[in-house]
N, C-alpha and C positions, 0 to 999 in steps of 0.2 A: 283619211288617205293623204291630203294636205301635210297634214301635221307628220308623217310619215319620208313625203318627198323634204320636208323640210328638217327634219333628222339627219337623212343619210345626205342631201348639200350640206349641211353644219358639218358633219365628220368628215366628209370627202374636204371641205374647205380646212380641217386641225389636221387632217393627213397631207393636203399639200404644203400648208405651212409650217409643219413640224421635218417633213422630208424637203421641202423646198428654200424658201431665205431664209427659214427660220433656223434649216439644220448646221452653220455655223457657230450660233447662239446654245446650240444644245448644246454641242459639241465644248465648247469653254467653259459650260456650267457644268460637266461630268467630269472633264479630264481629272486625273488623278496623279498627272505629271509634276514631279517636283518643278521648283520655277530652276527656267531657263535662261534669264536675261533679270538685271537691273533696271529701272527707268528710273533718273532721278526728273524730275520737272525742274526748271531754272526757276528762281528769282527772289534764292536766299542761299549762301553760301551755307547754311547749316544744313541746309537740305543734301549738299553737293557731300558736305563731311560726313554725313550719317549715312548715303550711299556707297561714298567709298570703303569706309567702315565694312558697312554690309560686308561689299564685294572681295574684299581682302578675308572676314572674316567666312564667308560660304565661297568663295572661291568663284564666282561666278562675275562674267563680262557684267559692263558696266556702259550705259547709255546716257549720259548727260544732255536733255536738251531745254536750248533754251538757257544755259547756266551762266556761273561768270566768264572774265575776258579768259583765253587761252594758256597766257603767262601764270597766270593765279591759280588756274585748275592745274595748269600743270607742275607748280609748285605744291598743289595738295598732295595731287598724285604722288609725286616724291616723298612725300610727309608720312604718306600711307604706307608705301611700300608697294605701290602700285605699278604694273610699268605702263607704257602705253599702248602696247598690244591688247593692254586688258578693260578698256577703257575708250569709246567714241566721244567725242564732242559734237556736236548737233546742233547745230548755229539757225539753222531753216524755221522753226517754229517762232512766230510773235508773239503766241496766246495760246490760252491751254485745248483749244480745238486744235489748232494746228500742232501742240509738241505729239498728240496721236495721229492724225492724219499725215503727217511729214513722214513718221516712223513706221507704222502696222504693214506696210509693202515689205521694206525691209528684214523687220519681225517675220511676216509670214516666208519671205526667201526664205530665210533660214532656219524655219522649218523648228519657229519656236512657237512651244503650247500654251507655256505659264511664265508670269513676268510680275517681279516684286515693283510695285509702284511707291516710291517715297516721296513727298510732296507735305508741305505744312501741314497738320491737323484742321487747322480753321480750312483749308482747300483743299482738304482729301474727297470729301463728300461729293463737289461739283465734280473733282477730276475722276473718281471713279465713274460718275453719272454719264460725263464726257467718252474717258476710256473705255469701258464696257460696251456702251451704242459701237463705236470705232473699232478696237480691240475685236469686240465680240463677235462681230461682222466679216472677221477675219478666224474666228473660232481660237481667240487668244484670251484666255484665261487671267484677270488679274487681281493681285491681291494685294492692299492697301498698307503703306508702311509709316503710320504719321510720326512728323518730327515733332516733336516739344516747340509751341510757340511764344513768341515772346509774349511780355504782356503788352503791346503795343499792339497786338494783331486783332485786327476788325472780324467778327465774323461773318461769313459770307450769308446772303439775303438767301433761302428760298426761291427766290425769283429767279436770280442770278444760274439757279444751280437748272432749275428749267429751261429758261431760255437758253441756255448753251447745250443741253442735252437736245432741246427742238432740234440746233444750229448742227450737231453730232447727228442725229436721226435726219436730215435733209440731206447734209453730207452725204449718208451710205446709202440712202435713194438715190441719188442725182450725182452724185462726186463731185458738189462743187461747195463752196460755203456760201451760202446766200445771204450772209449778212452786209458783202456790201451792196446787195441787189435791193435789198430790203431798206439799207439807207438811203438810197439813192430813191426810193421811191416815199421816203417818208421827208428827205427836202422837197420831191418833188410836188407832193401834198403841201407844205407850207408854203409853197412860191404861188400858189393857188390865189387868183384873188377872189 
């Protein structure tokens, strides 16, 4: 009989969670909408060129955040054949938590489902870990566009790619980033005597 009530709470708990927070996440892993939106992540002009590229070549807007100064993109722009209508600059994000949390409000305004993510190879893996928690939470679909890296490029730790997904999953609990709450409590630890 136990074993019984504890069946139908298990199902009633994947019923809540599948129709309740979880039903945004379902929602981005089914959609079947072509992508609606660019996102390039700043903090390599090749990434910025291979975005515009994209966008010029599928026709579709264009999100830079986080990229180079204003003058330089907008010299791409022109390179491309870009205009500026077609094309945001996104200066708000420091770090690749925040190029999605800055963005996915705006994203979900407008009522976009799917979004080409371009980002270096060696930092595709964290930022999709990142975007999909964030993105996903917003029932935004994203699909990974890695650029060619250099041979200078480190590859990113495992670790790295968890501890920012944690950082992403606190986020869309709580809407705040707790990593400086968490540093601030790990000086506070070392001031300990």
């Amino acid at each position: 009989m136990a074993s019984r009530w504890i069946w139908i709470g298990g199902a009633g708990l994947m019923g809540f969670l599948c129709a309740g927070p979880l039903l945004p996440y379902r929602q981005a892993l089914l959609t079947d909408r072509p992508p609606e939106r660019i996102l390039v992540l700043g903090g390599d002009v090749d990434r910025e060129r291979a975005g515009l590229q994209l966008a010029r070549q599928l026709r579709l807007p264009l999100v830079v955040s986080g990229g180079s100064n204003p003058e330089y993109a907008q010299w791409l722009m022109e390179k491309e054949g870009l205009s500026a209508g077609q094309v945001v600059l996104d200066y708000r994000a420091a770090d690749t938590l925040e190029n999605f949390t800055s963005l996915v409000d705006d994203l979900q305004g407008d009522g976009v489902e799917h979004v080409l993510l371009v980002t270096s190879e060696d930092h595709l893996p964290r930022a999709l870990t990142v975007g999909s928690v964030v993105a996903g939470s917003r029932g935004i679909r994203l699909t990974g566009v890695p650029v060619a890296c250099r041979t200078t490029c480190p590859q990113e730790g495992a670790g790295k790619q968890w501890s920012d997904g944690l950082r992403a999953l606190a986020w869309v609990l709580t809407g705040q980033d707790l990593k400086p709450w968490a540093r601030a409590q790990m000086q506070r630890l070392g001031q300990r005597p």
